[in-house]
C-alpha positions in Angstrom: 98.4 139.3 81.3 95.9 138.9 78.5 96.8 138.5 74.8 94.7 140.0 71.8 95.2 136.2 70.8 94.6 133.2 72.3 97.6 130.9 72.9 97.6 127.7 71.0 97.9 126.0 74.9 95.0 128.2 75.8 93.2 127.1 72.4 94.0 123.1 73.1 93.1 123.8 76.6 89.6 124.9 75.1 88.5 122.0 73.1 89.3 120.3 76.3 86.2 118.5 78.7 89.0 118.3 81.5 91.7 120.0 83.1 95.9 119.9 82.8 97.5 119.4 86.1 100.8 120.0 86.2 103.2 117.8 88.5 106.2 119.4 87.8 106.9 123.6 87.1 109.5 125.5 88.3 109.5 129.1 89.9 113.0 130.9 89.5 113.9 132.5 93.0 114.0 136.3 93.6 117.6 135.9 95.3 117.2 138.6 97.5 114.0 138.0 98.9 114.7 134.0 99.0 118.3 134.7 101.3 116.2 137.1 103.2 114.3 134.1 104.4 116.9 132.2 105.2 118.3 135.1 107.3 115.4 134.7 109.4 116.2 131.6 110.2 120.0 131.1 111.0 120.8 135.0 110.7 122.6 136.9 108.2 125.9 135.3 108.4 123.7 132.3 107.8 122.4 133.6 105.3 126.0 134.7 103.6 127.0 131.1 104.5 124.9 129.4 102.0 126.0 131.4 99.8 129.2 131.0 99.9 128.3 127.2 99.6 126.3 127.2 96.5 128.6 127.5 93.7 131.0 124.6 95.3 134.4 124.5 95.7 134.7 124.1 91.6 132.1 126.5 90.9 134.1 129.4 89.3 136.9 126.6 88.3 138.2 127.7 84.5 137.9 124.8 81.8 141.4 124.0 82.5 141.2 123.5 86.3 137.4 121.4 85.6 140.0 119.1 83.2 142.9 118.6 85.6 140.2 117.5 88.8 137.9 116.0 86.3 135.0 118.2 87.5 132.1 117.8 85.6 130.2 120.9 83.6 127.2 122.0 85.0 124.7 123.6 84.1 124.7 126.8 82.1 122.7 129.1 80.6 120.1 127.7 82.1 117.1 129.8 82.4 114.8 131.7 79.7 116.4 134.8 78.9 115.3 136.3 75.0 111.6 135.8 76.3 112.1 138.1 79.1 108.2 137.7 79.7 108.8 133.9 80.4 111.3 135.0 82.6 109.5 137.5 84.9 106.4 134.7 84.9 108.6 132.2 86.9 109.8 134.6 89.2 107.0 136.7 89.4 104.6 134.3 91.7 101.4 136.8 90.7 102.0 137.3 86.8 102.4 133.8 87.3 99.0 132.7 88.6 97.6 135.7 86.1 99.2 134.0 83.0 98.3 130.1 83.9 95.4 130.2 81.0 98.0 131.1 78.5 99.8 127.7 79.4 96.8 125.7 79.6 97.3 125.1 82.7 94.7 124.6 85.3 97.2 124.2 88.1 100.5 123.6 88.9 102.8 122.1 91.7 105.4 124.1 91.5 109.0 123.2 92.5 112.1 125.2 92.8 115.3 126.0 90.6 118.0 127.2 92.8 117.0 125.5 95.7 117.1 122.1 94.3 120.7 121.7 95.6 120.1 122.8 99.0 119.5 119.2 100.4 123.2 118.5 98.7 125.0 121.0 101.3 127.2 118.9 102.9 127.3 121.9 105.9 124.4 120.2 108.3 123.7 123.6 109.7 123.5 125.4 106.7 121.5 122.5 104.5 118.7 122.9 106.9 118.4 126.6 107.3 118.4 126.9 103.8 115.6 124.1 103.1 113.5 125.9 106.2 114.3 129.6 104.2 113.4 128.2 101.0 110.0 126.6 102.3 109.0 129.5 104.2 109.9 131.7 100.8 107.3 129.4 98.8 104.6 129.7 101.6 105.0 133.3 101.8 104.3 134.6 98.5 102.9 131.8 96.8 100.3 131.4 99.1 97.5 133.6 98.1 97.7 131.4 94.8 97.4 128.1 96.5 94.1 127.3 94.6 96.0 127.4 91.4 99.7 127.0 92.3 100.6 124.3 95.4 104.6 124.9 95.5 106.3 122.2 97.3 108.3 121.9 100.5 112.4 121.3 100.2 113.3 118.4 102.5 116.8 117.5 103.1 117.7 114.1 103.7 120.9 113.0 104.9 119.3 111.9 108.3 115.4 110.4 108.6 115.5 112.9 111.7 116.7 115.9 110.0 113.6 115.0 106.8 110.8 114.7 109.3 111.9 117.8 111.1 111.2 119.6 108.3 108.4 117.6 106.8 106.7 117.9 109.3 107.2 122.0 109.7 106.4 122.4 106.3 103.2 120.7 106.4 101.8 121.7 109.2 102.8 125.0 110.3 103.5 126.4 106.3 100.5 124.1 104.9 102.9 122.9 102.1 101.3 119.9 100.5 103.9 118.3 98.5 107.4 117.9 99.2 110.8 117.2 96.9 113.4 115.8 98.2 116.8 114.2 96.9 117.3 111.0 95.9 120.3 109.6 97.3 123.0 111.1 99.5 126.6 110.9 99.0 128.1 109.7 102.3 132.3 109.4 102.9 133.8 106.1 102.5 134.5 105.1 105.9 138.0 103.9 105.1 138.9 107.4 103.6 137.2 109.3 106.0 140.7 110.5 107.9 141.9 112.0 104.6 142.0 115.6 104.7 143.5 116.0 101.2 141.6 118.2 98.4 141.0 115.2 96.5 138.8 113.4 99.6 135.9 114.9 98.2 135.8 112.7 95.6 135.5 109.3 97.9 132.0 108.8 98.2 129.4 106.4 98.3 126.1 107.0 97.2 122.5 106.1 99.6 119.5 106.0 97.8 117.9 105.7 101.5 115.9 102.0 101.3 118.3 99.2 100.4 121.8 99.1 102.0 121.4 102.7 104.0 123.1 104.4 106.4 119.8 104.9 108.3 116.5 103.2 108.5 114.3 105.9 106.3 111.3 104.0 107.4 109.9 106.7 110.1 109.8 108.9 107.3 107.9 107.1 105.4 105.2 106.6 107.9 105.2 110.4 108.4 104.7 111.1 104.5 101.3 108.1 105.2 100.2 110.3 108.7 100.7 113.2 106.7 99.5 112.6 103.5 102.3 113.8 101.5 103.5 112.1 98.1 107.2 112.1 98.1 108.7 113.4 94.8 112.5 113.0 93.9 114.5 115.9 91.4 117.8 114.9 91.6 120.8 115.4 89.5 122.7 113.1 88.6 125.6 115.1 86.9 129.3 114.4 88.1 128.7 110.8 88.8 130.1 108.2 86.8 129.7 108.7 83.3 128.3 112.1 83.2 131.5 113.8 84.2 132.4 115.5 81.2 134.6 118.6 82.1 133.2 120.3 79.1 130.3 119.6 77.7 126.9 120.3 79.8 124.3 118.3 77.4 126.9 114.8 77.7 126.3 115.3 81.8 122.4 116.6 81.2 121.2 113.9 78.9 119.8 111.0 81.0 121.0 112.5 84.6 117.2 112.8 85.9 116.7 109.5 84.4 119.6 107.7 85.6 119.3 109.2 89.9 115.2 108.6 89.4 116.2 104.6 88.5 118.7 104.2 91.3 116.0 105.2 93.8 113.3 103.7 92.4 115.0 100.0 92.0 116.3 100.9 95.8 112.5 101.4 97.0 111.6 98.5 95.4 114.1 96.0 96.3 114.3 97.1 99.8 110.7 96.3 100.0 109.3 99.8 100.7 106.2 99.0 98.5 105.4 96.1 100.4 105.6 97.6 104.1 103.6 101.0 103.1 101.1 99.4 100.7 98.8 103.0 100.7 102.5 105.3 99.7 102.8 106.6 96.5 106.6 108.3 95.0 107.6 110.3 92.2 110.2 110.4 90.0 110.5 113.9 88.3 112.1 115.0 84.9 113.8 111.8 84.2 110.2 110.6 81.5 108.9 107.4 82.1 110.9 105.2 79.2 113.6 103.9 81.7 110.7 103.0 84.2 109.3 100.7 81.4 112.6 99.4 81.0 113.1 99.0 84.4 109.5 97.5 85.0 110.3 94.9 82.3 113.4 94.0 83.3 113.1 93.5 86.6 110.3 90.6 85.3 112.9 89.5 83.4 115.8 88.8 86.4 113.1 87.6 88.6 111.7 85.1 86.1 116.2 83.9 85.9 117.0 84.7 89.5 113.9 84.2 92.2 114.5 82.6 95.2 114.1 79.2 93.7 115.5 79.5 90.1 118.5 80.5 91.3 119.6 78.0 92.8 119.8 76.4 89.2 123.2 78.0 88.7 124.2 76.8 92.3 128.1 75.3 91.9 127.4 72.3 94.4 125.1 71.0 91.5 127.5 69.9 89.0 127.9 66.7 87.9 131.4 66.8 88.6 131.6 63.3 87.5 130.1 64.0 84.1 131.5 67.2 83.6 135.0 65.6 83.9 134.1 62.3 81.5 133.5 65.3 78.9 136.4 67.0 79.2 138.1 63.7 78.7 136.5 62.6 75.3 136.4 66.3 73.8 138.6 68.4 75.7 141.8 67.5 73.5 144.7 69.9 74.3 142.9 72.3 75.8 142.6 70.0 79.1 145.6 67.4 78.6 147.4 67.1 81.7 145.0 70.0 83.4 142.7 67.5 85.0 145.2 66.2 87.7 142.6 67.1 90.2 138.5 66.4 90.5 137.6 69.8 92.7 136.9 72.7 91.0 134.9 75.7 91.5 133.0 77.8 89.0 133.7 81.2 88.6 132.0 84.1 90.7 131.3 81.3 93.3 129.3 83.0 96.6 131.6 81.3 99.2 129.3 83.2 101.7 127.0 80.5 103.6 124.2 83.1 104.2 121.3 81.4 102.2 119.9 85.2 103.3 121.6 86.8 100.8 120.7 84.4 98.0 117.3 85.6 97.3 117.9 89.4 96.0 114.1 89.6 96.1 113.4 88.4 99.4 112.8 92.0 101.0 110.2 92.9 98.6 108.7 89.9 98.8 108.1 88.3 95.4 105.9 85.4 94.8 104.9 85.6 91.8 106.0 88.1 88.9 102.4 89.7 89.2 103.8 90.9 92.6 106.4 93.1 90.6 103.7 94.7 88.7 101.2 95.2 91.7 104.0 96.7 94.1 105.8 98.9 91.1 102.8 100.3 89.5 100.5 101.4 91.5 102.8 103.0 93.7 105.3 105.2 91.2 104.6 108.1 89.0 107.2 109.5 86.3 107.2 113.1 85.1 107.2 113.3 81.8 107.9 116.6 80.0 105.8 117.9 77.0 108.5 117.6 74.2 109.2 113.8 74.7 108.1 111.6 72.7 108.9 108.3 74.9 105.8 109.6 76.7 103.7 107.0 74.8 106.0 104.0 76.2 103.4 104.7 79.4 100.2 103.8 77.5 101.4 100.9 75.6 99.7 97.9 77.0 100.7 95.7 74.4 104.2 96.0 75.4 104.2 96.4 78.9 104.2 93.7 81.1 100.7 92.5 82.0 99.3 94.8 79.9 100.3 97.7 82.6 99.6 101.5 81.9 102.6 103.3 84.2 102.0 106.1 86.1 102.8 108.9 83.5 102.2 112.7 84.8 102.6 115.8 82.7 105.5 117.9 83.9 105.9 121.4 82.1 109.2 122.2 83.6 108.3 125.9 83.1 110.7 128.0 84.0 113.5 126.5 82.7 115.6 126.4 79.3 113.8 123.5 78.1 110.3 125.6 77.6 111.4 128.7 75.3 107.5 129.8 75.3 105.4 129.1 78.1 102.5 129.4 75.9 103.4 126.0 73.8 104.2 123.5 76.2 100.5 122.1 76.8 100.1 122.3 72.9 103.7 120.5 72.4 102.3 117.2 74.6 99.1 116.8 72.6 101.0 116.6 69.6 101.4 113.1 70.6 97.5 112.6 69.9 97.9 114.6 66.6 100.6 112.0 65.2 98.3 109.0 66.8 101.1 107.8 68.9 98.6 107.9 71.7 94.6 108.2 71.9 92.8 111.1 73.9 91.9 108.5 76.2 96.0 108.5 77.1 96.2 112.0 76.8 93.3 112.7 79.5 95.6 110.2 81.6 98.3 111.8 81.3 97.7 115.0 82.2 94.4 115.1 84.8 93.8 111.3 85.8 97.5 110.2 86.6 98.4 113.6 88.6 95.0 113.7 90.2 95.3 109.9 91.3 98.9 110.6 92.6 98.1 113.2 94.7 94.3 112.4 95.5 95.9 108.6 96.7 97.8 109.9 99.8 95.7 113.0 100.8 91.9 113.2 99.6 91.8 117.2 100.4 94.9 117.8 97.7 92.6 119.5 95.8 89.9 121.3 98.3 89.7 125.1 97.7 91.0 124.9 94.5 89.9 125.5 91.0 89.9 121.5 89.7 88.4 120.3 93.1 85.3 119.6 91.5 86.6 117.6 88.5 88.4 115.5 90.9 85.8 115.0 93.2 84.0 113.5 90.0 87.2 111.6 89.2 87.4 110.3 92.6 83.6 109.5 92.8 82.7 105.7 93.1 
């Protein structure tokens, strides 16, 4: 749809010498068409399963009920709706591709909206026919756009089996190339399990899939290396600890992508994942890339206090028992008379464990050094990072970071959804960044063509073939 004007995206866009790739839009499901699909898989009454399943059992719960179970708010509202246009462009998959130069966008992976919770359906049978309906949805009508628009494959994940089941479907017999997929699980508490009471459903525990799991998510792994597929993560985070608000959606939306993005990512780290698959590359979507500095730093930080050799510093059987208590003696006054009978004592939080296994948190990741935290975190984890935010330029700041580290920033448009109200600003809204010097055009070009295209370009070098950036990555990627 062309415009007697250009756009100001389309006019940034312009003065450009490279292109915008977009890690992260969203297409809004045609409902119909979208439960068709999944009808083909398990059947109609499939197909009128999930549906049943989506809203939840609190779904249409009045504010009232939401207070008495303490069910969080969700989302609502959620979706463009004044700019109808905007609207029809996300669920329209051609006016889409026809109105990607008003964006500025030279391509897009695009994700889901609805679909996002299908890997949450606690149903087994009904989780994966409606990841295998939604998949087969994208391929269908979004792939005559494919060298513009690469939508991504739904993979459930509350088995490594069940995720490399349809991994592997998607990618080879759909030709999905990217692939989203939740970032933890909630899992019973074994010890609750028998209760069948209403309230049951609020015992969980929650796998992030690489440190303490359920399952060994290893396999999968490999299969996202054999098949060249980054994994991406876009999960909520709402209802869980302190975003439970049981009215107020922006308390539970502020920070949620943030908050699920950190639990996995510290989990990948710390269980060593990095280290085993040196060549496999994640990404965290939604959540901006300000906690990851934080997270980046800090984990420096507690290594520097707690590696496997500092720690034992702060080991109780190193007291000087005998000078601790010759102390207490000559200043202790009243606060120790006639409380130092005996000469055994333990510190508090004492590890009475005799594992010396356990004492080195960092042992599965292997960490020498603390320049082994920034080679197995940075060059192996990209954060989406939506126009609008300014923490954006946290990413770029060397002077800051640890080691003088760039992270792996990617532009994210999240089109589609209520935080873009026109389509046609959000590559405009993440230069303004440049415009208030926060970061250079050196950054910029980073963020939004270098960064994507190394993500995806590191764990498949055909990403890009057929489509309309291949050649400016093939120069990017050129030696």
């Amino acid at each position: 749809m062309s415009s007697a004007h250009q756009s100001p995206s389309a006019a940034l866009r312009a003065r450009l010498n490279h292109p915008i790739i977009d890690s992260d839009g969203h297409a809004i499901e045609f409902a119909r068409a979208l439960f068709d699909c999944i009808a083909e898989v398990g059947g109609p009454r499939m197909a009128q399963r999930v549906r049943q399943l989506l809203p939840g059992a609190f779904g249409g719960a009045s504010a009232q009920e939401r207070r008495e179970w303490r069910v969080s708010r969700g989302p609502w509202w959620a979706l463009p709706a004044q700019n109808t246009l905007d609207l029809a462009t996300a669920t329209l998959p051609r006016l889409l591709y026809e109105r990607l130069d008003e964006t500025g966008l030279d391509f897009t992976v695009l994700y889901p909206s609805l679909a996002l919770i299908f890997p949450d359906l606690e149903d087994e049978e009904a989780r994966r026919a409606a990841c295998r309906g939604v998949n087969i949805y994208f391929a269908r009508y979004f792939g005559e756009f494919r060298d513009r628009i690469a939508p991504v494959a739904v993979v459930p994940m509350h088995t490594p089996a069940e995720a490399i089941e349809e991994l592997e479907y998607a990618a080879r017999a759909l030709g999905l190339k990217a692939a989203m997929m939740p970032s933890y699980v909630r899992r019973p508490i074994p010890a609750l399990a028998a209760e069948r009471s209403r309230s049951s459903r609020f015992a969980y525990w929650i796998d992030t899939f690489a440190l303490d799991s359920e399952y060994d998510y290893d396999p999968l792994w490999a299969k996202c290396v054999e098949l060249g597929v980054v994994p991406t993560f876009h999960s909520l985070s709402m209802g869980i600890g302190f975003r439970t608000s049981p009215s107020n959606y922006m308390y539970n939306h502020i920070g949620h992508f943030a908050a699920s993005g950190e639990a996995l990512c510290k989990a990948l780290f710390m269980g060593g994942v990095t280290r085993r698959f040196p060549t496999l590359k994640f990404a965290f979507l939604e959540g901006g890339v300000g906690w990851a500095a934080g997270l980046y730093a800090d984990m420096i930080g507690h290594w520097e206090k707690r590696n496997g050799r500092q720690v034992q510093i702060y080991n109780p059987a190193r007291i000087d028992k005998e000078l601790f208590l010759e102390l207490c003696h000559r200043y202790g006054g009243s606060l120790v008379e006639g409380r130092l009978a005996t000469r055994s004592f333990t510190l508090p939080n004492a590890d009475p464990s005799s594992d010396l296994a356990t004492r080195d948190d960092w042992s599965r990741c292997g960490i020498e050094r603390a320049e082994d935290i920034r080679d197995l975190f940075v060059d192996h984890f990209y954060f989406g990072c939506e126009a609008d935010d300014p923490i954006n330029a946290a990413a770029f700041d060397t002077r800051r970071n640890p080691f003088g580290a760039r992270l792996g920033a990617i532009f994210s448009s999240d089109i589609g959804h209520w935080d873009v109200p026109d389509m046609c600003e959000v590559s405009r809204e993440a230069w303004e960044l440049v415009e208030r010097g926060v970061i250079s055009e050196d950054d910029f070009r980073r963020f939004v063509f270098e960064n994507p295209a190394g993500m995806w370009l590191g764990m498949n070098p055909d990403f890009f073939k057929g489509t309309v950036v291949e050649a400016a990555v093939r120069k990017l990627a050129a030696p």
